[in-house]
N, C-alpha and C positions, 0 to 999 in steps of 0.2 A: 177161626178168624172171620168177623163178620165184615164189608165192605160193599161202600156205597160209592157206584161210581154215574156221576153226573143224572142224581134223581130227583125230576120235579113231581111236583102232585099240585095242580090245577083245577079251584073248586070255580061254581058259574062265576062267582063276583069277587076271587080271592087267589094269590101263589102261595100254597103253605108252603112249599119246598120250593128251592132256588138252584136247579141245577147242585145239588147236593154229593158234593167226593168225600168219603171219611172210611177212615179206616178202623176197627174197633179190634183189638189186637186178644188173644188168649188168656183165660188166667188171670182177668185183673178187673178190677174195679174203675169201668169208664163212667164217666159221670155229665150230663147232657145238662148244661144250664141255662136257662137264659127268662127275659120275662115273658108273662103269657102271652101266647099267638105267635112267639116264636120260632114252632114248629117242632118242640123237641117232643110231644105226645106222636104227635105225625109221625115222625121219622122212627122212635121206639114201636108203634104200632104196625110200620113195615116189618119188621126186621121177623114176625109171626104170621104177618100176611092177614093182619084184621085190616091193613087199610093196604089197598095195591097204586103202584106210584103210575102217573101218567106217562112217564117216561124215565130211562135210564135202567139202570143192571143191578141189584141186591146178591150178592153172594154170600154164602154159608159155608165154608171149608172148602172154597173154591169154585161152588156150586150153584148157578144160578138157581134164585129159591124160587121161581117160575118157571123152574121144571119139575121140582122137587113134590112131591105128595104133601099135600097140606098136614095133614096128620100126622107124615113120619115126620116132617119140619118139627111139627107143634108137641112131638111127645121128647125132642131133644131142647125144649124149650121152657123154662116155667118163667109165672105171669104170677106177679103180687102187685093188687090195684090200691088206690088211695080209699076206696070202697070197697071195703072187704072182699064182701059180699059171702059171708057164709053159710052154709041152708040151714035156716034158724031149726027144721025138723029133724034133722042128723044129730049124731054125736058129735064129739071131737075128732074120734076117731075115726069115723064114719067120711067126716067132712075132709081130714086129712090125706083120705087112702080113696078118695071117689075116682079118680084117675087109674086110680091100679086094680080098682075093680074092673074097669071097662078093660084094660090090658089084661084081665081074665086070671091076676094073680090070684092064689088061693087066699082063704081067709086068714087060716095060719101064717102065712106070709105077711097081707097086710096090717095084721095084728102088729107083727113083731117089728114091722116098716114103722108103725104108729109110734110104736112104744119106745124106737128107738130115735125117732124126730123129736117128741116129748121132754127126753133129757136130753138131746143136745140142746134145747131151748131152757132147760132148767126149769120145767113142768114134771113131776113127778105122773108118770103115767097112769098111777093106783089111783092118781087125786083126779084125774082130770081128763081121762079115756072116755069117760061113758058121762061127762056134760055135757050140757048143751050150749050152743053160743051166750043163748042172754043171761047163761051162770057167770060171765068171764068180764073181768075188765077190758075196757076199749084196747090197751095195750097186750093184752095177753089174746085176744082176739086178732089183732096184729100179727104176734109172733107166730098163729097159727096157719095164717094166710103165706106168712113165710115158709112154713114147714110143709105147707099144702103144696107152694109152686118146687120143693125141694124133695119131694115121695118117690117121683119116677127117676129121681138124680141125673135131672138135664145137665145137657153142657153148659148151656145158658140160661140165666132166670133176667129177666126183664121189670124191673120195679118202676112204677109212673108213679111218682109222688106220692108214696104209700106214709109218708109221717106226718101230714101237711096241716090234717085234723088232729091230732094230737099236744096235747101238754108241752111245754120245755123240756120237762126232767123225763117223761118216756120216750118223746124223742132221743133225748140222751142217750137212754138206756136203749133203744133198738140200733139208733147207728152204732152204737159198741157192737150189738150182736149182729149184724151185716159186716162190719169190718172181720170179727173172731171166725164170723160163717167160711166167709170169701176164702179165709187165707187159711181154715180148717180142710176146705172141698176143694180148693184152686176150680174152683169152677169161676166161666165168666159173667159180671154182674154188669149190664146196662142200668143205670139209672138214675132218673126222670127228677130235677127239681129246678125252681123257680129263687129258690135260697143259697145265695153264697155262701153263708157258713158253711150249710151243709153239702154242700160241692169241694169245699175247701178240707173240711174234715174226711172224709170220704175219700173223695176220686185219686186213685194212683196216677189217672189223667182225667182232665180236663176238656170239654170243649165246649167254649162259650158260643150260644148262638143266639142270631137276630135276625127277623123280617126273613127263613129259610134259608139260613145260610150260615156257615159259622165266621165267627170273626178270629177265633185262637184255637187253637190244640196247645197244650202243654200239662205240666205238672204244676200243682198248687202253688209251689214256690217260684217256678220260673211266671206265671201269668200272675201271681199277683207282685210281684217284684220288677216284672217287664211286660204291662200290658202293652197290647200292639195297637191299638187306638186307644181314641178318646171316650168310645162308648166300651168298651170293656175299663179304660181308667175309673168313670163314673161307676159303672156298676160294681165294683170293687169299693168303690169310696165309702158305701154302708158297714164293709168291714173295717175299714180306718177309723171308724168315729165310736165315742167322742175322743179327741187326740188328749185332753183333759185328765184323763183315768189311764192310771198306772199303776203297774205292781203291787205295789205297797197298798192300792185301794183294795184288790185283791185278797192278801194277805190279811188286812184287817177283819174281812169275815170269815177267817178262818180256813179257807181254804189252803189246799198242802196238804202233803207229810212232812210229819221231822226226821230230816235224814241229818248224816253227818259229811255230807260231802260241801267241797266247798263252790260259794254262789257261783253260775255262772251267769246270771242278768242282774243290773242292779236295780233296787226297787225303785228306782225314778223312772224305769223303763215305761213307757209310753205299751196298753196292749195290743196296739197294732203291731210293734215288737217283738213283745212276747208272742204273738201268733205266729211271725214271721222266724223265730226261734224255733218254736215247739215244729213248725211245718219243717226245717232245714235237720232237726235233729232225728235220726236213723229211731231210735226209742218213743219219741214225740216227749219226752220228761228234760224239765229246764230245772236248777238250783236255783235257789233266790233268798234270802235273807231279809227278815223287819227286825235285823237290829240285835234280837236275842238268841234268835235259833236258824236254824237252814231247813228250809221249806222246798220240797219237790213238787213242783206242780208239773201238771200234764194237763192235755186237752182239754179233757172231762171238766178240769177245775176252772179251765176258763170260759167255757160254752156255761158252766154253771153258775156262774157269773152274770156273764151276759142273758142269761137267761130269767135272772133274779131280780136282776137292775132293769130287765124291758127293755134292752137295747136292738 
């Protein structure tokens, strides 16, 4: 359990932190959102001890982390940046296991560390062990940086808007493999975005913040369903729109499977609905019908959606 009680951080001409209390709980996917300058790189960047707060308590399993060895902190910790940052003159593998070298593991070991990061990402190790970063696409360069903060198998990995330069559709495809990662390791996942969708798809909790300070903690469904101001209602309202596009606009490009179960949304449903379904349902899969057949949509088919249209 990470927890943050009453910390400010105090620049010459700026408060990033506001008296900051948060509780950031085991095992789970917290998700820090809010617009720039609103402190959430700040507040992630404490919690490793790259930025120290001017004032107030950080604890780590109960443990103020300013007593704590910077290093024993930082090796129960991994760190995946919006900037990779991979050593263009290493391997794959190399760049993977640089951390486990310095922990002095044997080679044999961090071979088989490598090899066995590789396929949990669905990189075949034979292919792509002994590349070098600029053989790889931006998204599979990604995944590696994922695999890199995940080698020494911290308790916690730290991501700061690691999709933010990326595609729609590989965005897609790495929050799938964060969500599959998280609840493969129950390890815990702090992480850093500026974008509601991807707070919403994501965060098993939430917490929206502004000007150092948060305005909500909750779960996707409770904060977008009951936001607590007006500036978390606005910030949300990008998810609502346009109220125009429903279902059935959806369905028309195909998106779905054909199942045989029967609809549970009808195709007038408005996708602020549909979102609001897929988020309340335990599976994240709604039934929906255009008419001729029963279409299972999930997440994926609506973020790809939204992603298609520019929305």
């Amino acid at each position: 359990m990470i927890e943050f009680e009453g910390v400010t951080k105090e620049y010459a001409q700026s408060l990033a932190l506001d008296g900051l209390t948060l509780t950031i709980p085991d095992n789970g996917l917290f998700v820090l959102v809010g617009p720039s300058g609103s402190g959430k790189t700040t507040t992630v960047k404490m919690i490793n001890r790259l930025i120290e707060p001017t004032s107030g308590t950080i604890k780590f399993d109960g443990q103020p982390i300013d007593q704590m060895d910077v290093q024993t902190l930082r090796l129960n910790i991994g760190y995946v940046l919006q900037n990779i940052a991979l050593f263009p003159h290493l391997t794959i593998e190399e760049n993977i296991t640089i951390q486990l070298e310095v922990l002095k593991w044997s080679k044999a070991d961090r071979q088989q560390r490598a090899r066995e990061l590789l396929a949990l990402v669905n990189l075949n190790p034979d292919t792509y062990a002994n590349r070098y970063p600029n053989e790889l696409s931006g998204g599979q360069q990604q995944r590696i940086g994922i695999i890199r903060a995940l080698a020494a198998k911290p308790k916690v990995v730290l991501m700061d808007e690691p999709f933010s330069a990326l595609d729609p559709v590989t965005r897609t495809q790495l929050q799938d493999l964060v969500l599959h990662l998280q609840k493969q390791l129950h390890n815990t996942v702090v992480f850093v975005t500026h974008d509601m969708k991807e707070a919403l798809r994501l965060g098993d909790e939430i917490a929206v913040m502004r000007q150092g300070s948060i305005q909500q903690i909750g779960t996707a469904e409770a904060i977008f369903n009951q936001p607590k101001n007006e500036f978390v209602r606005e910030f949300f309202d990008i998810e609502r729109q346009p109220t125009s596009l429903t279902v059935q606009d959806l369905l028309l490009v195909d998106l779905g499977t054909s199942v045989s179960r029967q609809p549970t949304i009808a195709k007038t449903a408005t996708l602020a609905e549909l979102a609001q379904q897929l988020i309340a349902q335990p599976d994240n899969v709604i039934a929906a019908t255009d008419g001729q057949m029963q279409r299972q949509l999930t997440m994926v088919d609506l973020t790809t959606f939204i992603a298609k249209r520019g929305l």
